[in-house]
mmCIF file of the N, C-alpha and C atoms, coordinates in Angstrom:
data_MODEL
# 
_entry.id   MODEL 
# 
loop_
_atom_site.group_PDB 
_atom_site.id 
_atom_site.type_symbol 
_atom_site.label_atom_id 
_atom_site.label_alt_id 
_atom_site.label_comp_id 
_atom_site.label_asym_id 
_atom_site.label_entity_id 
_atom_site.label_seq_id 
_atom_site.pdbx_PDB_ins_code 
_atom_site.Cartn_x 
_atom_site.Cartn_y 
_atom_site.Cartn_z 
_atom_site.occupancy 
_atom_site.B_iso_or_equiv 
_atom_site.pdbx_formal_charge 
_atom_site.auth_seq_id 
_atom_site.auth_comp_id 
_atom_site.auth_asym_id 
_atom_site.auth_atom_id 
_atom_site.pdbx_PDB_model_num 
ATOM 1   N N  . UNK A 1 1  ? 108.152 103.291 104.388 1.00 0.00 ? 1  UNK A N  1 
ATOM 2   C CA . UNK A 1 1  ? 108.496 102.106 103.630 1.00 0.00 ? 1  UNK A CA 1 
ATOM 3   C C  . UNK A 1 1  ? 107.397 101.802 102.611 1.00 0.00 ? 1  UNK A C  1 
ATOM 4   N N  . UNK A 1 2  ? 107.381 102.398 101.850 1.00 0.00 ? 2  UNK A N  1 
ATOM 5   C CA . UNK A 1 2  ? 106.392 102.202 100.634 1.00 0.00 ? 2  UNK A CA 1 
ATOM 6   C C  . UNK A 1 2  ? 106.844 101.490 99.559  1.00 0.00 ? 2  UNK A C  1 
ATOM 7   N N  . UNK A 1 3  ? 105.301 100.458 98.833  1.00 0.00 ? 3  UNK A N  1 
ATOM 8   C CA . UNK A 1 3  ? 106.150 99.689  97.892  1.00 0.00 ? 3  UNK A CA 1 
ATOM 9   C C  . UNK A 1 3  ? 106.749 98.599  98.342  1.00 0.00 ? 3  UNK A C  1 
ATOM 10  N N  . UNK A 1 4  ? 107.053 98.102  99.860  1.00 0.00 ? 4  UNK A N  1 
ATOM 11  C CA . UNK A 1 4  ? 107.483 96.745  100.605 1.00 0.00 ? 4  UNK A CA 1 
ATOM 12  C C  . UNK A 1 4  ? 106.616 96.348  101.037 1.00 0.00 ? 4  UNK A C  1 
ATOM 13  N N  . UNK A 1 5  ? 106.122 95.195  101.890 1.00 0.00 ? 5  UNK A N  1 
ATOM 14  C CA . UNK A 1 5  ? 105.504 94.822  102.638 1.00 0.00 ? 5  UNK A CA 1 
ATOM 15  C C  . UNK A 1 5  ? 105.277 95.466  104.129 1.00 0.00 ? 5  UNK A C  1 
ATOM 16  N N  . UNK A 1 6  ? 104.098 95.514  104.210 1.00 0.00 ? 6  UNK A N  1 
ATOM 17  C CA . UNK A 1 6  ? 104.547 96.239  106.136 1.00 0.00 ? 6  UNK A CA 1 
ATOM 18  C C  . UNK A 1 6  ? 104.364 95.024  106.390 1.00 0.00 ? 6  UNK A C  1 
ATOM 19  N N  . UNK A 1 7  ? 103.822 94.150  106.911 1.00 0.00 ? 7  UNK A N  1 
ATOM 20  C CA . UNK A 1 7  ? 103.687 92.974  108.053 1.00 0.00 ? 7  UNK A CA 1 
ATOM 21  C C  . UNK A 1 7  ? 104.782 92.540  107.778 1.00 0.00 ? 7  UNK A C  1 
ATOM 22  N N  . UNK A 1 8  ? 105.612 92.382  109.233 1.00 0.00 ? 8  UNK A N  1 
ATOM 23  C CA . UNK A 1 8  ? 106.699 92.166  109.520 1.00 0.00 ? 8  UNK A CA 1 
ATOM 24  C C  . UNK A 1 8  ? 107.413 90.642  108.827 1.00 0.00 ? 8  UNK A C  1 
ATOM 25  N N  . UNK A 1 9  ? 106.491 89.348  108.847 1.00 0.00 ? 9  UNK A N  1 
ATOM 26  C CA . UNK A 1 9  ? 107.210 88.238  108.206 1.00 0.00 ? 9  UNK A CA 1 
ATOM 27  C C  . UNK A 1 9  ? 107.011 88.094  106.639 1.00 0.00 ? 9  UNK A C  1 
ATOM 28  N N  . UNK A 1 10 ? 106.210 88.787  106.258 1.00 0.00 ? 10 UNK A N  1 
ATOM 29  C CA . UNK A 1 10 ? 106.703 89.272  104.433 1.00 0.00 ? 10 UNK A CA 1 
ATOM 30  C C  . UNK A 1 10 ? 108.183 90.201  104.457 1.00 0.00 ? 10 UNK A C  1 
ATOM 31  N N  . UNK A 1 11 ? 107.465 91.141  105.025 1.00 0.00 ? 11 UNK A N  1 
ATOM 32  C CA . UNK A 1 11 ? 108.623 92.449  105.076 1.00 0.00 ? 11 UNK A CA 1 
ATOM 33  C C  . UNK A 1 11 ? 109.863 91.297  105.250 1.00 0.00 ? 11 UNK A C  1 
ATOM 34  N N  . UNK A 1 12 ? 110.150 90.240  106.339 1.00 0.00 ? 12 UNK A N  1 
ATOM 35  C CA . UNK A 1 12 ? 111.679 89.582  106.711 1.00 0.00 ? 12 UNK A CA 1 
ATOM 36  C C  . UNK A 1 12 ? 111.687 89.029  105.364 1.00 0.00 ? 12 UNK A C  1 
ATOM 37  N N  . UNK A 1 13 ? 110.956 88.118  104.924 1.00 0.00 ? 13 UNK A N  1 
ATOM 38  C CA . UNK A 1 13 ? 110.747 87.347  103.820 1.00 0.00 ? 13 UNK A CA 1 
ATOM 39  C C  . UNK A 1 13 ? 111.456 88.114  102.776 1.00 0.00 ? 13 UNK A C  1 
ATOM 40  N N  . UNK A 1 14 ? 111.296 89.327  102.104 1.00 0.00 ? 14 UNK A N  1 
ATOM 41  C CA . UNK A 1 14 ? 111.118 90.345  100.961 1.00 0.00 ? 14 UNK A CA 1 
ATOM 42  C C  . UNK A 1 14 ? 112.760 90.805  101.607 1.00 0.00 ? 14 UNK A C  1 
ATOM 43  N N  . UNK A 1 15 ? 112.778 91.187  102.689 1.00 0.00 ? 15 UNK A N  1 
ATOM 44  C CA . UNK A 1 15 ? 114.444 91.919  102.351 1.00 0.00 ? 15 UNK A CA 1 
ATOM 45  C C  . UNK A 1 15 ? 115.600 91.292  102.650 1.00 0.00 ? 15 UNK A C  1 
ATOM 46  N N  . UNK A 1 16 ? 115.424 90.482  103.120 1.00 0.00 ? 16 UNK A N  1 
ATOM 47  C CA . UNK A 1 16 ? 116.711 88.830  103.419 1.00 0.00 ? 16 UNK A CA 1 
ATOM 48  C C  . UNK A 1 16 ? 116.531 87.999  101.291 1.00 0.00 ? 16 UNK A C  1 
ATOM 49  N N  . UNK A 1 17 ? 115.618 88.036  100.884 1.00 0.00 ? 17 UNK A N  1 
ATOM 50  C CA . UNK A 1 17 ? 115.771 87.884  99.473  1.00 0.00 ? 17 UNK A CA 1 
ATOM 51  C C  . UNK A 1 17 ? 116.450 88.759  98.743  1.00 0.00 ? 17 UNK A C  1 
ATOM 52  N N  . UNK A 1 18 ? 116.406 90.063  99.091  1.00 0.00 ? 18 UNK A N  1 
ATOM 53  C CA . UNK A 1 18 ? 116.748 91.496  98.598  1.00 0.00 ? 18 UNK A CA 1 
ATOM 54  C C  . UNK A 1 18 ? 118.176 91.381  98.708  1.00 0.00 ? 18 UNK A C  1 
ATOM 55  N N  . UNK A 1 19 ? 118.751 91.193  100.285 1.00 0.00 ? 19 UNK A N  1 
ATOM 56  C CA . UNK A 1 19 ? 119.590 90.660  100.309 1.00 0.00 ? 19 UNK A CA 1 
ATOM 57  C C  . UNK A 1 19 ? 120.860 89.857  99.996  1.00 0.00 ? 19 UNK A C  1 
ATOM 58  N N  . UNK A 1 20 ? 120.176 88.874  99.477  1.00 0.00 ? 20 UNK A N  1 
ATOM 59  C CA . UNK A 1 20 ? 120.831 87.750  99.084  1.00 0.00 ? 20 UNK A CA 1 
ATOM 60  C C  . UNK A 1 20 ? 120.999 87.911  97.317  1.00 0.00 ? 20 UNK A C  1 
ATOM 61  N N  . UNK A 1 21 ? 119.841 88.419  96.949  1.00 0.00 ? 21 UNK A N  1 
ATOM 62  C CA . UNK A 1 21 ? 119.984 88.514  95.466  1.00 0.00 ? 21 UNK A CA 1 
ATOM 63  C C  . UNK A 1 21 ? 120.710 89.560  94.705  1.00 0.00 ? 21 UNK A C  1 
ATOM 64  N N  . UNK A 1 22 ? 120.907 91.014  95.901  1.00 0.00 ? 22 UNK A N  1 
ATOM 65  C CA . UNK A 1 22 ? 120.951 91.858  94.950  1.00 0.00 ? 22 UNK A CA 1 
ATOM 66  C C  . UNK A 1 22 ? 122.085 92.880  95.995  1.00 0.00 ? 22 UNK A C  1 
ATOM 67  N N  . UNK A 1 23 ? 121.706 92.867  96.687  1.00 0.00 ? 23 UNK A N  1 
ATOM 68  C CA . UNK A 1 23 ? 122.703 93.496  97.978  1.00 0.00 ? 23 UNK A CA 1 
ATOM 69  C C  . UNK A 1 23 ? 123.845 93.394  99.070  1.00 0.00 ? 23 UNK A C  1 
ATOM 70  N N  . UNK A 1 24 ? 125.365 93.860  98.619  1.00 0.00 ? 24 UNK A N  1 
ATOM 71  C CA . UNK A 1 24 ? 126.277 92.893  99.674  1.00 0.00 ? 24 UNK A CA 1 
ATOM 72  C C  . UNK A 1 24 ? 126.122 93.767  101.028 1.00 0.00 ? 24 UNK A C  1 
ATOM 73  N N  . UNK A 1 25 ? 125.168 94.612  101.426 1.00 0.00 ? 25 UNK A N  1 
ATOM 74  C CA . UNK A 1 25 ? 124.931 94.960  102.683 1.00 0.00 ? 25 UNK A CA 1 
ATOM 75  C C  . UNK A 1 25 ? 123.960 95.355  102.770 1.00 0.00 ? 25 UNK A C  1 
ATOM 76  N N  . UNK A 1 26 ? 123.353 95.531  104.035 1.00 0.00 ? 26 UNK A N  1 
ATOM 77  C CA . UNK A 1 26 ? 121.857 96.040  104.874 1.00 0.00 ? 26 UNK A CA 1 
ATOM 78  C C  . UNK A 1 26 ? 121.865 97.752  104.426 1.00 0.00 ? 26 UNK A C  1 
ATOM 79  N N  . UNK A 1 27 ? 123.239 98.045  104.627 1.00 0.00 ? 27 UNK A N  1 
ATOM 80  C CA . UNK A 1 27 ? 123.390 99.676  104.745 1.00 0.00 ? 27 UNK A CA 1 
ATOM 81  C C  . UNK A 1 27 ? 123.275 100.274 102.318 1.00 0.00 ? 27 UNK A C  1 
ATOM 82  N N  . UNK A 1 28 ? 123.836 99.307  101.678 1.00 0.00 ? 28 UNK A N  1 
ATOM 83  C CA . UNK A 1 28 ? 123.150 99.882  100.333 1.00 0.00 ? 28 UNK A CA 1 
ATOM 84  C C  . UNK A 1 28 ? 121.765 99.250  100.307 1.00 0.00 ? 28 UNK A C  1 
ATOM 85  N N  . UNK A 1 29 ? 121.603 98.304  100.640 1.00 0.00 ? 29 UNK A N  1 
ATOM 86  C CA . UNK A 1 29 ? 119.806 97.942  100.640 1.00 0.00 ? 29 UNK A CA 1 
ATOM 87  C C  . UNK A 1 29 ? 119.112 99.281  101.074 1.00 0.00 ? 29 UNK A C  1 
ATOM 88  N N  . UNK A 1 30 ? 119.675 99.719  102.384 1.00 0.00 ? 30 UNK A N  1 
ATOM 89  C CA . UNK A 1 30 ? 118.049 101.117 102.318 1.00 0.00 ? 30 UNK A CA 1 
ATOM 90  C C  . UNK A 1 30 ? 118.664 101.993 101.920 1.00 0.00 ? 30 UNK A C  1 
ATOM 91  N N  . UNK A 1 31 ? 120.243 102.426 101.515 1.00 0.00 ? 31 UNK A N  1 
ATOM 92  C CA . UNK A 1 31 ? 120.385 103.458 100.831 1.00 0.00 ? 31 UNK A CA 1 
ATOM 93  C C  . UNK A 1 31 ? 119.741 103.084 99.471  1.00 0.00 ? 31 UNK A C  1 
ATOM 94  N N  . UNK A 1 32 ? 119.559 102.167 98.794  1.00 0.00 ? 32 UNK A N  1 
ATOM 95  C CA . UNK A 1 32 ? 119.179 102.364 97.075  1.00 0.00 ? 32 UNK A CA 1 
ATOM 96  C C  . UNK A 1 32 ? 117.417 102.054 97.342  1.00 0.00 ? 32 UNK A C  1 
ATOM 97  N N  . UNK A 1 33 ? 116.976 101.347 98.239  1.00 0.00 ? 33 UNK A N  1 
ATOM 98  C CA . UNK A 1 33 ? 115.360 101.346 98.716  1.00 0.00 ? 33 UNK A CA 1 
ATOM 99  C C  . UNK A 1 33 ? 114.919 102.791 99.525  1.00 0.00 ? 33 UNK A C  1 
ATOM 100 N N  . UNK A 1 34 ? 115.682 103.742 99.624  1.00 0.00 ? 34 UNK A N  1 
ATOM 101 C CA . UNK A 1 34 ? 115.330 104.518 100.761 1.00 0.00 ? 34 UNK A CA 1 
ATOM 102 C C  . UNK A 1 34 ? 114.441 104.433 102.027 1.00 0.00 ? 34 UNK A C  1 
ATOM 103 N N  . UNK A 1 35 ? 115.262 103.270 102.952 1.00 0.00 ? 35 UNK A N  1 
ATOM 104 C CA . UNK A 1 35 ? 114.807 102.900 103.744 1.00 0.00 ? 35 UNK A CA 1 
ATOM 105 C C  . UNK A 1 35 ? 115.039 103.413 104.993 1.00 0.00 ? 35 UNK A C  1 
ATOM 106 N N  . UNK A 1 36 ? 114.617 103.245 106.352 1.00 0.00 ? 36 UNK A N  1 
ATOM 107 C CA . UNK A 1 36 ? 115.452 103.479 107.527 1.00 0.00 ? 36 UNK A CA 1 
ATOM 108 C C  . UNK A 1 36 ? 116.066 102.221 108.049 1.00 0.00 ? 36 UNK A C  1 
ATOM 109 N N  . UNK A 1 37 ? 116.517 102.495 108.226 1.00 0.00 ? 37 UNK A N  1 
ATOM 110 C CA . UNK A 1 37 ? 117.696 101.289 109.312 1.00 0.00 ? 37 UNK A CA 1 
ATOM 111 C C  . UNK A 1 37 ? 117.324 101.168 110.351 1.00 0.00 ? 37 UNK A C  1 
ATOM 112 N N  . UNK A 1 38 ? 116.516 102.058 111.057 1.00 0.00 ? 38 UNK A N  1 
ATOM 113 C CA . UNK A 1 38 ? 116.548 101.927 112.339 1.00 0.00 ? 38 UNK A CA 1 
ATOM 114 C C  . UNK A 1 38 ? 115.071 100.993 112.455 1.00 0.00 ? 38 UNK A C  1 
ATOM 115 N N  . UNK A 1 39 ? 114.079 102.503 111.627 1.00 0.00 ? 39 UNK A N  1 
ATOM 116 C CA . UNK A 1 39 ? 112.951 101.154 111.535 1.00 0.00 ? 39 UNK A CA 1 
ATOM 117 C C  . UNK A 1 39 ? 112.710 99.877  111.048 1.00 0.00 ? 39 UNK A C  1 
ATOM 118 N N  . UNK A 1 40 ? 113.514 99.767  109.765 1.00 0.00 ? 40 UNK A N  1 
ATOM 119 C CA . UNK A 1 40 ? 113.704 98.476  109.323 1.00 0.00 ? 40 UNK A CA 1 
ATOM 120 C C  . UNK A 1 40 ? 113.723 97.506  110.450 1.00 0.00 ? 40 UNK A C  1 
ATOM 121 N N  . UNK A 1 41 ? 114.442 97.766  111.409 1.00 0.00 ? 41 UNK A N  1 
ATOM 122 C CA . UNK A 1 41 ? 115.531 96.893  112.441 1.00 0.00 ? 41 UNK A CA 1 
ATOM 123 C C  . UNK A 1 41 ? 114.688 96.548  113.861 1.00 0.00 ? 41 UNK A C  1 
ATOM 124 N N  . UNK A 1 42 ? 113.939 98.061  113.978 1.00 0.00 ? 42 UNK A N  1 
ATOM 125 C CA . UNK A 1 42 ? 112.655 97.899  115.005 1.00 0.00 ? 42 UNK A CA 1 
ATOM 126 C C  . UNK A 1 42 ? 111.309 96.840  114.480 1.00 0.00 ? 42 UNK A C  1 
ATOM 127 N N  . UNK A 1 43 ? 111.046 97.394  113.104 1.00 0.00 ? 43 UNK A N  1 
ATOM 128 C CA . UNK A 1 43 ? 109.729 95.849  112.911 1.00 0.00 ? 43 UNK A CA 1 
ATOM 129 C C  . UNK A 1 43 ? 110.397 94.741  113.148 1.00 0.00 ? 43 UNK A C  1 
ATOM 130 N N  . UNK A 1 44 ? 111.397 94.630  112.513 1.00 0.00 ? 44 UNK A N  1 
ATOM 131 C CA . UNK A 1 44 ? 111.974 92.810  112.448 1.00 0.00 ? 44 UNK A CA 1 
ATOM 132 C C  . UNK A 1 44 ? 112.129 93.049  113.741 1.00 0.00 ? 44 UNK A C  1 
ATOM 133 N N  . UNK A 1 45 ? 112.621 93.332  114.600 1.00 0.00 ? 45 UNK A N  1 
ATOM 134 C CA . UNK A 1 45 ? 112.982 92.946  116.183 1.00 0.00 ? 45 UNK A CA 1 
ATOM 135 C C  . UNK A 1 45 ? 111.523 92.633  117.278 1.00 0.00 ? 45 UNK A C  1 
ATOM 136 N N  . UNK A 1 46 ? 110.444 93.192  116.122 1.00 0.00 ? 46 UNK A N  1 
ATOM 137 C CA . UNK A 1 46 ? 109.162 92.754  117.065 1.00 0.00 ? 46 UNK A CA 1 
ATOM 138 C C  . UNK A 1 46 ? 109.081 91.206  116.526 1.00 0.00 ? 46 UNK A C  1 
ATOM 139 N N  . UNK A 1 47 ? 109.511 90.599  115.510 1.00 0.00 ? 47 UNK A N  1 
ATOM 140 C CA . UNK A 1 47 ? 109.412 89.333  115.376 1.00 0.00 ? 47 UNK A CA 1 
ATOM 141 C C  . UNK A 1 47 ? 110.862 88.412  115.500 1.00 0.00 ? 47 UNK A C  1 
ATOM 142 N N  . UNK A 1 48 ? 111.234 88.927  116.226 1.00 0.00 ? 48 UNK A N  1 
ATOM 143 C CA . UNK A 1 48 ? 112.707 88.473  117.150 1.00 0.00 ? 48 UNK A CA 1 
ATOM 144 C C  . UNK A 1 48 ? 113.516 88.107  116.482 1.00 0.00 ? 48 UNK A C  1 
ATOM 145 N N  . UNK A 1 49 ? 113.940 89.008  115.040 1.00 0.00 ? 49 UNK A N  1 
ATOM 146 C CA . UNK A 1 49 ? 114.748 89.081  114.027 1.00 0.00 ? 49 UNK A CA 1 
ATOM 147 C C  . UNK A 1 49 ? 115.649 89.763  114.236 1.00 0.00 ? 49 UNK A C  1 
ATOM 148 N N  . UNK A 1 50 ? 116.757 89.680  113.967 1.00 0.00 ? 50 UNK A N  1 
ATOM 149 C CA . UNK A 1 50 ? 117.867 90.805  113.973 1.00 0.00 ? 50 UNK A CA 1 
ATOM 150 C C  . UNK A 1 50 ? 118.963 90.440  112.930 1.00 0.00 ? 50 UNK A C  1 
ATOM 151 N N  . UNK A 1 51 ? 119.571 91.551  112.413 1.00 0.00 ? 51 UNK A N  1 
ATOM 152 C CA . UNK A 1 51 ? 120.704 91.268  111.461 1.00 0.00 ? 51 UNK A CA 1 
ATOM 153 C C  . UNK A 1 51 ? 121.862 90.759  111.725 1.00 0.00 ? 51 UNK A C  1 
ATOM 154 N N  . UNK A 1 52 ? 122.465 90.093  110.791 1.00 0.00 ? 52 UNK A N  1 
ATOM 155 C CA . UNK A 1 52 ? 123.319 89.244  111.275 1.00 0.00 ? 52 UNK A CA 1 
ATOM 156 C C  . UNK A 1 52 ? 124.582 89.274  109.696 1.00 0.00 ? 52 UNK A C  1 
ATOM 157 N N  . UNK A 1 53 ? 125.566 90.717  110.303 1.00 0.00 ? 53 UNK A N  1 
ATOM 158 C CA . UNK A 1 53 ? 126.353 91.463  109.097 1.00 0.00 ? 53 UNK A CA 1 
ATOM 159 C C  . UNK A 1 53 ? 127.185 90.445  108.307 1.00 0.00 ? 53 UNK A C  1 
ATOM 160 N N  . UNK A 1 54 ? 127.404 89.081  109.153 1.00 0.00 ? 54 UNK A N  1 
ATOM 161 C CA . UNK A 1 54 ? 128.237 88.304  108.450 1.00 0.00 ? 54 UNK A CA 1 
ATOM 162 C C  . UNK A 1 54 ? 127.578 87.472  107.561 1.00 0.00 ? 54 UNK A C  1 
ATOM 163 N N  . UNK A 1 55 ? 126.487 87.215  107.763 1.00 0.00 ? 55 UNK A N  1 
ATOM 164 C CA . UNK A 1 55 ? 125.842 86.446  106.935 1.00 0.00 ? 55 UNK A CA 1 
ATOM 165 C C  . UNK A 1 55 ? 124.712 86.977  106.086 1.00 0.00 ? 55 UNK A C  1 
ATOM 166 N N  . UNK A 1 56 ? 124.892 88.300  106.177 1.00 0.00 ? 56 UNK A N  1 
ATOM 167 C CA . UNK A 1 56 ? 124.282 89.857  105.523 1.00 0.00 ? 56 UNK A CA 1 
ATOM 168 C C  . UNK A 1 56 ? 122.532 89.357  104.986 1.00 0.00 ? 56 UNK A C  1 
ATOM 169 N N  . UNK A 1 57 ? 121.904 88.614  106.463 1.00 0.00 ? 57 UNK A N  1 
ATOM 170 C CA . UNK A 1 57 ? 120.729 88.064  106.330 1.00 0.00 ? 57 UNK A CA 1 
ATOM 171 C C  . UNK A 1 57 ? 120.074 88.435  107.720 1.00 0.00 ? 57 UNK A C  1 
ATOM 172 N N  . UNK A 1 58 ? 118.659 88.563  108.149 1.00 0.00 ? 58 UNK A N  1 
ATOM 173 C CA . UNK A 1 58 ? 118.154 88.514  109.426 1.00 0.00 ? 58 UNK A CA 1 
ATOM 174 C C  . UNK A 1 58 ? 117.623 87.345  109.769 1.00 0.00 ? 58 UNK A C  1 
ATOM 175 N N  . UNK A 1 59 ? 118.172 87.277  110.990 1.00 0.00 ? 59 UNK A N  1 
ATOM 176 C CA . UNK A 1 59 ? 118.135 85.659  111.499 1.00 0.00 ? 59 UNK A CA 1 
ATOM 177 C C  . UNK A 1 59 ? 117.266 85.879  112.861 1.00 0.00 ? 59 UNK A C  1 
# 
């Protein structure tokens, strides 16, 4: 994940904006960021975040 934030409450901060501004899903967010999904999903879950597809934000 280069180019984002690593610490996890920027990183939530930075891709729930990403999100909201520019992306109608989690799944083109790391396809056009080349991200993982999985890790994406593992940092935020150490800060008891998880996605939430309907409201295409981590809550």
């Amino acid at each position: 994940m280069t180019g984002i934030p690593r610490d996890p409450v920027m990183l939530l901060s930075y891709i729930n904006t990403q999100l909201r501004d520019f992306y109608p899903s989690l799944e083109e967010l790391c396809s056009a960021l080349s991200l993982d999904r999985e890790t994406l999903d593992e940092t935020l879950s150490s800060i008891d975040y998880f996605y939430d597809r309907d409201k295409n934000q981590y809550l």
